[in-house]
C-alpha positions in Angstrom: -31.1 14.3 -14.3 -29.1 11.7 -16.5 -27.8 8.9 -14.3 -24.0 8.5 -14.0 -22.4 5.6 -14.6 -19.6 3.7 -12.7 -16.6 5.4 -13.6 -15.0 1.6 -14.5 -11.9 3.3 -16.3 -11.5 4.1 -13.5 -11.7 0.6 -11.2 -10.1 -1.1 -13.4 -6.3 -0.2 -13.0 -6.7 -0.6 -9.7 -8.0 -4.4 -10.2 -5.1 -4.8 -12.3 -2.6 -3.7 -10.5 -3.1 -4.6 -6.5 -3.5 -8.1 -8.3 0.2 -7.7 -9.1 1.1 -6.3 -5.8 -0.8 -8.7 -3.8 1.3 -11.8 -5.6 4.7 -9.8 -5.4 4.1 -8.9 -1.8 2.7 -12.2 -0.8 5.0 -14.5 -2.3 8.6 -12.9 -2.7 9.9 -13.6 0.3 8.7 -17.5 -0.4 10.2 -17.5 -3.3 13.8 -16.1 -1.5 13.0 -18.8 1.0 12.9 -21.5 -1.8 16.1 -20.4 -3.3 18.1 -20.5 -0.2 18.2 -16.7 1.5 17.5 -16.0 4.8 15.0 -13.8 6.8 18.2 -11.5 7.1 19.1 -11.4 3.3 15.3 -10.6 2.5 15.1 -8.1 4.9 18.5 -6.6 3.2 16.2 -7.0 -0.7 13.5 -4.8 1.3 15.7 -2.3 2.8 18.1 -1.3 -0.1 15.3 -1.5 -2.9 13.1 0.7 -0.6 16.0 3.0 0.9 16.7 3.7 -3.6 12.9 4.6 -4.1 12.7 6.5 -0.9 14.9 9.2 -3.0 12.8 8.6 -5.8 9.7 8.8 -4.5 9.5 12.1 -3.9 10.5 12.7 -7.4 8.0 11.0 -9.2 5.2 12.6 -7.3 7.0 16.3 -8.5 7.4 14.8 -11.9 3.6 14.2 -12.5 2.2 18.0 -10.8 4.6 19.3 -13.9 3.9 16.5 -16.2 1.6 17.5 -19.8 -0.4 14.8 -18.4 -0.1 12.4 -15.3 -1.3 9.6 -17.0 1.9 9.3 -19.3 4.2 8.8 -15.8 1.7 6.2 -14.6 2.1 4.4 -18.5 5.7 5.1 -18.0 5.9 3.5 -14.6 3.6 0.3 -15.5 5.3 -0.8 -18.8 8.7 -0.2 -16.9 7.6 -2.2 -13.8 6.1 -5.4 -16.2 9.5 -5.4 -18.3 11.9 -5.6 -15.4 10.2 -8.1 -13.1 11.0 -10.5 -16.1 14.6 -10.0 -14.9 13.8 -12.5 -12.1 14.1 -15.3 -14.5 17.8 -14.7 -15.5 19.4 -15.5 -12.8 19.2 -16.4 -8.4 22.9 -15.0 -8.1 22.1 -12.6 -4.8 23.6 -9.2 -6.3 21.7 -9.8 -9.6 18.5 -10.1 -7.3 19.4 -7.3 -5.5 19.3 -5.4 -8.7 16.7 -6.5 -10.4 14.0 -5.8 -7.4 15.7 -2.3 -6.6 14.8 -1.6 -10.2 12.0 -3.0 -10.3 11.0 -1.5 -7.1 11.9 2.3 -8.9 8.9 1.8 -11.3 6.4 -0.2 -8.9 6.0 1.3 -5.5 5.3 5.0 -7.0 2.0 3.6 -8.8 -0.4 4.2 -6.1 0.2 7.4 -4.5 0.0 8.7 -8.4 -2.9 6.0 -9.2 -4.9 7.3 -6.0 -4.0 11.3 -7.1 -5.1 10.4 -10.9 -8.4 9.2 -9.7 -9.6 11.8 -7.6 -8.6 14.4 -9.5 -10.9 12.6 -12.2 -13.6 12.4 -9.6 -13.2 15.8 -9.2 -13.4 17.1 -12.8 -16.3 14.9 -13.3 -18.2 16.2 -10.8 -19.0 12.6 -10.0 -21.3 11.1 -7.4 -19.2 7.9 -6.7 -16.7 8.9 -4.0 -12.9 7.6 -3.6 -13.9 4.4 -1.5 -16.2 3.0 -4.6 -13.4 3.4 -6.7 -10.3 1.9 -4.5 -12.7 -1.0 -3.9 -10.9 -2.2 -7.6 -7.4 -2.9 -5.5 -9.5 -4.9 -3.1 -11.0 -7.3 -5.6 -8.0 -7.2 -7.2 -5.6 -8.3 -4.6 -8.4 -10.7 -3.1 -8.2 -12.4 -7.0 -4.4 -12.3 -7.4 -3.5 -13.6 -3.6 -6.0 -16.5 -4.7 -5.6 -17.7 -7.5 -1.9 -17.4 -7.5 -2.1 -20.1 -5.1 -4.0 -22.0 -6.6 -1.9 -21.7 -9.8 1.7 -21.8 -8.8 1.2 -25.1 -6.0 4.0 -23.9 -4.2 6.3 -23.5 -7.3 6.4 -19.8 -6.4 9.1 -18.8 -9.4 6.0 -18.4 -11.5 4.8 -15.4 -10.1 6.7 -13.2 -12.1 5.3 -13.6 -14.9 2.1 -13.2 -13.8 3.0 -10.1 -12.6 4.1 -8.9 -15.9 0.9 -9.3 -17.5 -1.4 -8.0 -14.7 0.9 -4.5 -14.9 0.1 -4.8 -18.5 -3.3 -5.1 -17.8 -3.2 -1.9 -15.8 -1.4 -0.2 -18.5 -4.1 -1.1 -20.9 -6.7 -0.2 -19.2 -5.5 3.1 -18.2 -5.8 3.8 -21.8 -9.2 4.6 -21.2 -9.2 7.2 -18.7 -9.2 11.0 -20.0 -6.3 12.9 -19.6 -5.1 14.8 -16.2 -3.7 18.1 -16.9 -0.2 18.6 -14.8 0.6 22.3 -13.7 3.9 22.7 -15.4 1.8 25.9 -17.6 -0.2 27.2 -14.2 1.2 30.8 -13.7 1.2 30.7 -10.1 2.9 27.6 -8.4 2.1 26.8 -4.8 5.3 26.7 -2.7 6.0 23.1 -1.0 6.2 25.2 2.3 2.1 24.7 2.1 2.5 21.7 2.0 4.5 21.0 4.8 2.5 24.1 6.9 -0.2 21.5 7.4 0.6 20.3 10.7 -2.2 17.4 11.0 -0.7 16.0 7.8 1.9 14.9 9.8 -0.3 13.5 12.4 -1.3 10.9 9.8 1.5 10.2 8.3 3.0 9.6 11.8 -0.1 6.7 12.2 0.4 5.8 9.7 4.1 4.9 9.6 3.3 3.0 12.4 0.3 0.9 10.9 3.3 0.3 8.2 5.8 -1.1 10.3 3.2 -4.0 11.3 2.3 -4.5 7.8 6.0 -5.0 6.9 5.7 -7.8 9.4 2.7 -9.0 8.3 3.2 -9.3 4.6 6.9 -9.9 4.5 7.5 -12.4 7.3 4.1 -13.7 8.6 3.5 -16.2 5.6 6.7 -17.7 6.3 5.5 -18.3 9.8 1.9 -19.0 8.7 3.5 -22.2 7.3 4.9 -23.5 10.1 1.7 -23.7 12.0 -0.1 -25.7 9.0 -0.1 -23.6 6.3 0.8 -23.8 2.8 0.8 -22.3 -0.6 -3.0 -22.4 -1.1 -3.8 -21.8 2.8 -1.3 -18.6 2.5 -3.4 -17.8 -0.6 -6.8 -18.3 1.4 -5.4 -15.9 4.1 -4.7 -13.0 1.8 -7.7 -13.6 0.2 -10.2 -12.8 3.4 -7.4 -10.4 4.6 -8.1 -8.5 1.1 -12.3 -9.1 1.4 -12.5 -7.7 4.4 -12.1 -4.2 3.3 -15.0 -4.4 0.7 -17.4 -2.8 3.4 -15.2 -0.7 4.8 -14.4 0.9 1.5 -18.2 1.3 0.7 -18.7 2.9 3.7 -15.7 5.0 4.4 -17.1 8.1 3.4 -20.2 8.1 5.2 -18.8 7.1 8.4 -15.7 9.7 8.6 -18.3 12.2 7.4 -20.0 11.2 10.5 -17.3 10.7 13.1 -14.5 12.9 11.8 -11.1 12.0 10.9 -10.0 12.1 14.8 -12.3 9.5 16.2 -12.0 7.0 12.9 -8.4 7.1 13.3 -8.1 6.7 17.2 -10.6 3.6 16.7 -8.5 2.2 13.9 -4.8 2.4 15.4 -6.5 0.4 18.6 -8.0 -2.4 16.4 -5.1 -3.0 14.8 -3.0 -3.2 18.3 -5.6 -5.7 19.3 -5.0 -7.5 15.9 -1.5 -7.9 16.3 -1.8 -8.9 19.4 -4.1 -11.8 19.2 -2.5 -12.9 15.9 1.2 -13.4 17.3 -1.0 -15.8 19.7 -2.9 -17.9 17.2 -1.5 -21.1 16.7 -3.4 -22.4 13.3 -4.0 -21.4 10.0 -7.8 -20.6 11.1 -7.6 -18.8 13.7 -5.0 -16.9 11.9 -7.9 -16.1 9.1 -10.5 -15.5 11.1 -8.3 -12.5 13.1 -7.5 -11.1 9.7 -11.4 -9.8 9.5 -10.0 -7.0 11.3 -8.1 -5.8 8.9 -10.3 -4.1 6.7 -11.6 -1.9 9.1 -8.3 -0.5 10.3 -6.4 -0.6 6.7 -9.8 1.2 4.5 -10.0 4.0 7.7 -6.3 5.0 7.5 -5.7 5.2 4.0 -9.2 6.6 3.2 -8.5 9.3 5.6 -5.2 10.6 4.6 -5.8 10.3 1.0 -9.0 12.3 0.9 -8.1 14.5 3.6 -4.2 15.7 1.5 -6.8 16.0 -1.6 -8.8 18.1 0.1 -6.3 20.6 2.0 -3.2 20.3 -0.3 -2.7 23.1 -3.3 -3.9 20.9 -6.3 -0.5 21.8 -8.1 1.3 19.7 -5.3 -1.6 16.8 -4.6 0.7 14.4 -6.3 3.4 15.3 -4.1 1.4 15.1 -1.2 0.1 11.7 -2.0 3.7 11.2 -3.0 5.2 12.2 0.5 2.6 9.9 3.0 3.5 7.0 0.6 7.6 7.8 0.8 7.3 8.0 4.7 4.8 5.1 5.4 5.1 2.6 3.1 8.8 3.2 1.9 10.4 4.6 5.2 9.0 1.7 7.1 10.5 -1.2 5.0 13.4 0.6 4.9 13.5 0.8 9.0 11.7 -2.3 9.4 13.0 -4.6 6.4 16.8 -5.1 8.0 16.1 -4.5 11.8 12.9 -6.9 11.6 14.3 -9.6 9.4 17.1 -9.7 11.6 15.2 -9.4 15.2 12.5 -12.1 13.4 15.5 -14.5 13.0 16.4 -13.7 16.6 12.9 -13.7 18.5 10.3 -14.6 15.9 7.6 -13.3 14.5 4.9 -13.7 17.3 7.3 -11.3 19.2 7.8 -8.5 16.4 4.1 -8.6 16.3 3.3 -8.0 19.8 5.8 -5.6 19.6 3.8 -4.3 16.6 0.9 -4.1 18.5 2.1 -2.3 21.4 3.5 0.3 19.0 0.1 0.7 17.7 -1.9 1.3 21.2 1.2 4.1 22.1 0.8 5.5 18.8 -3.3 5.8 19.0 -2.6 7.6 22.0 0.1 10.3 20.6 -2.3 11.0 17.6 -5.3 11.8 19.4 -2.9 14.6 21.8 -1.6 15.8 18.9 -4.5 16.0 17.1 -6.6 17.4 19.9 -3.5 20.3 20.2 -3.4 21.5 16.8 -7.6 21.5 16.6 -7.4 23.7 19.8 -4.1 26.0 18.5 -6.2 26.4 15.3 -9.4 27.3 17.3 
């Protein structure tokens, strides 16, 4: 038998991108804070940017199903994304920020669900023997690289990370060139009815733990490295911190196929939501930057097991004509409903209480949400029995 190789097309947008996303989500808000804006105002930059995509999500995900190809809205999407950022550099009015990262916002957030869709339906096609996990590994190296070096590179003059963001989603772009083309279904004869999709009841069981993992991650990224600072951090420390946040899922993602194989998706995700509580936790506690690291470990564990799950499990049980839109859907309610909910509220409660609070608060939302899953779970398993 001919020995496959890596499908590197294939890891390579992902290095390329989460490199941009890990220096946009990392270092906005320090950048806002440098200019003058408060945790309020950024909170306000989250919320409206996210509430706009949250109405376009959905679209985008709809778009590429009927697309000729789905790697034309991904090319679309990146070379929009590295053109706008660049309006950053015009002006610090507030409105014109406003505008220029709800734009910019638009094109960015839909890459991954449509990234993550594009690559195991390649997988699939190819009848390959690297799973998911090997492949998503790219994002980590890629965030751990771009959370590092931008660091190192910028030395706390953070209005240079937009550029760099520019070219890293031009990198993507390019080398997305050299993945074959994904059929959409626009020509399919028979088109599945979005009632399957939403039929699935244990979707929804993820995407409700998930929507919780999100809101501590809105913490997390947004707020904490404002926080970090003031117990001894700095540019290059805040770098460090993203960095092993970032390596810790290497394992995880190695291994993420073999172990929910062997546990199930139940058990993985019960474990996961309870780790993370105990992360929050400890972390609204620690009182230095290495401390601070060192709980980050935990991250990888609980971040690979909740994406890897719900990813692989809506390829696997969604109608392939509405993967995209599946994909599409978990990222609109996790990742963009949380901001939405979370950006105001917590930017305004973190101004209030701080951030050790929101993330104990965080936490204790994660140990009450472990427990709801695994009911729900357990019901629907014994229903479908």
């Amino acid at each position: 038998m001919k020995k496959q190789k890596f499908p590197i097309n294939l890891f390579l947008p992902y290095l390329g991108f989460y490199s941009a996303q890990a220096i946009f989500g990392t270092y906005l808000n320090l950048y806002l804070n440098d200019v003058g804006f408060s945790k309020t105002q950024m909170g306000m930059f989250t919320s409206l940017s996210t509430l706009l995509v949250l109405i376009v999500q959905p679209l985008w995900g709809y778009v590429s199903d009927r697309s000729k190809t789905k790697n034309r809205i991904l090319n679309l999407l990146l070379i929009a994304g590295a053109t706008t950022i660049l309006g950053f550099y015009l002006n610090i009015n507030y409105w014109w920020i406003m505008v220029v990262n709800c734009l910019f916002c638009v094109f960015y957030n839909p890459v991954p669900p449509l990234l993550d869709n594009l690559s195991l339906e390649t997988l699939e096609s190819s009848k390959s023997i690297f799973d998911f996990g090997h492949i998503r590994l790219g994002g980590t190296v890629g965030y751990a690289i771009g959370v590092l070096t931008a660091g190192q590179l910028m030395q706390n003059q953070y209005r240079r990370m937009f550029y760099m963001i520019s070219l890293l989603l031009l990198c993507a772009f390019i080398c997305l060139q050299f993945v074959p083309p994904v059929m959409g279904y626009r020509q399919k004869a028979k088109k599945s009815s979005f009632k399957e999709l939403l039929s699935d009841k244990k979707i929804f069981c993820f995407i409700f733990m998930n929507f919780i993992f999100s809101l501590g991650t809105v913490i997390y990224y947004s707020y904490y490295p404002l926080y970090f600072t003031t117990i001894g951090g700095d540019s290059q420390k805040v770098g460090i911190l993203m960095f092993v946040t970032a390596v810790s899922e290497v394992p995880f993602w190695l291994i993420a196929g073999r172990l929910t194989e062997r546990f199930g998706y139940k058990k993985m995700m019960v474990v996961a939501a309870v780790v993370t509580g105990l992360r929050w936790t400890t972390l609204s506690i620690a009182m230095n930057p290495l401390a601070a690291i060192c709980i980050n470990l935990t991250h990888g564990f609980c971040f690979v097991t909740l994406n890897y799950c719900i990813v692989t499990y809506i390829n696997v049980h969604v109608p392939r004509d509405l993967r995209a839109t599946g994909q599409s859907m978990n990222n609109m309610v996790t990742t963009i409903l949380s901001r939405v909910i979370g950006g105001v509220l917590i930017g305004y409660l973190s101004d209030i209480f701080g951030v050790p609070t929101m993330l104990r608060l965080a936490g204790a939302a994660a140990f009450i949400g472990a427990g709801i899953f695994s009911v729900c779970y357990h019901l629907i398993e014994k229903n479908e029995g």
